[in-house]
C-alpha positions in Angstrom: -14.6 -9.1 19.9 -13.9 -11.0 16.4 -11.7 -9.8 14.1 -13.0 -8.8 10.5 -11.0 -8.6 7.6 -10.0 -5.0 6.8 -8.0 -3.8 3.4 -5.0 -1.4 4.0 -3.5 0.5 1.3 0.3 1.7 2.2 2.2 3.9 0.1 6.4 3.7 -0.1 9.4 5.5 -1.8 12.4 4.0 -2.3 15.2 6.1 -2.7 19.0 6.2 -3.9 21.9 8.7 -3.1 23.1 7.7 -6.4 23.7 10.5 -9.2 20.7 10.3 -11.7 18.3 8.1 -9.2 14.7 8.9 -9.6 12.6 8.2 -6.2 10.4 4.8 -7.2 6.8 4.7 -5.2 4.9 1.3 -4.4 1.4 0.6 -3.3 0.7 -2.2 -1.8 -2.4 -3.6 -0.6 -2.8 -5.6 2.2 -5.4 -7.8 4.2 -5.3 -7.5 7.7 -7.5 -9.0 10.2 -8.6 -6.7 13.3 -11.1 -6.7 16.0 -11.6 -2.6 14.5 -10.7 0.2 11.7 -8.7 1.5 14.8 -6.5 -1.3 15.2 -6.2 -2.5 11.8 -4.4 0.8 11.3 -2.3 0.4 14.0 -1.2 -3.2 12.6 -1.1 -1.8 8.7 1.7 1.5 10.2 3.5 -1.4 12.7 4.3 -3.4 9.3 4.7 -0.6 7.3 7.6 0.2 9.5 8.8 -3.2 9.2 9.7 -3.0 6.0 12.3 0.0 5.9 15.5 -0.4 5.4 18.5 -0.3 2.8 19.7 -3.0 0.5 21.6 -3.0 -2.6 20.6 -3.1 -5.8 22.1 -5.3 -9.1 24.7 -2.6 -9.8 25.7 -1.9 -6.3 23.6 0.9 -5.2 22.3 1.1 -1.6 18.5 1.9 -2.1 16.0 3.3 1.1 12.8 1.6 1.1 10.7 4.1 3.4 7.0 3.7 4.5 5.2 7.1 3.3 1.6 6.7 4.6 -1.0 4.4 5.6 -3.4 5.6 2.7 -6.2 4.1 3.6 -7.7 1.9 5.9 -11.3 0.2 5.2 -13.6 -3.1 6.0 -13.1 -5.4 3.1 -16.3 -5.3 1.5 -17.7 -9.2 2.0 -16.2 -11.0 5.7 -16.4 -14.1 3.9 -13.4 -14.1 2.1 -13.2 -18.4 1.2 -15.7 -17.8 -1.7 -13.8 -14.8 -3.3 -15.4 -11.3 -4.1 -15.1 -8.0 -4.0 -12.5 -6.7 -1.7 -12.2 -3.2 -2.0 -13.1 0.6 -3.7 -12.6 3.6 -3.4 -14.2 7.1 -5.3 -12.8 9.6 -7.3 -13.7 12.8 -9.1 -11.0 13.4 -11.5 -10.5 10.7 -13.9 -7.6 13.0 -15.8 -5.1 12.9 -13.0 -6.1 9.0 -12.5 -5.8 8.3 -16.0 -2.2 10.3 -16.0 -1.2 8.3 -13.0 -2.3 4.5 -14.0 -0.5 3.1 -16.5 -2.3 0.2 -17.3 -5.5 2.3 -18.2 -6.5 1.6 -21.6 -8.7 4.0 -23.8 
């Protein structure tokens, strides 16, 4: 079976014992080729994993960098990726709790 380019959305936390530390979340979006939905999911929580861990931060803090969930998981919308294009949606109902949680919206 081919593989097909698939989109993966992972959500992470990093985290601090450190007095005053506020949890941080990142999104990231990744491509991942995969011969299904089913095993591009598998791939997308296998490097998810892969990226916890602890390091230190500029003043000496350890932060935890811990994968939260494999959001989504979804066929990029055009195979043929070499020409650009769309990669990507996704729906929602309320645009109040969007617009509270993206920053960059602009009215």
């Amino acid at each position: 079976m081919a593989h097909r380019p698939f989109i993966a959305i992972t959500l992470y936390v990093f985290t601090s014992d450190s007095e005053g530390y506020e949890p941080l979340y990142r999104e990231d979006v990744s491509l991942i080729y995969a011969e299904s939905e089913e095993h591009a999911r598998e791939i997308a929580e296998v490097n998810s994993r892969a990226e916890q861990g602890t390091h230190k931060n500029e003043t000496g803090d350890d932060i935890t960098l811990t994968p939260r969930a494999v959001i989504d998981v979804s066929a990029a919308l055009t195979d043929d990726l070499s020409a650009g294009g769309d990669l990507y949606s996704r729906h929602f109902r309320d645009f109040d709790a969007y617009s509270k949680w993206e920053t960059m919206l602009c009215d």
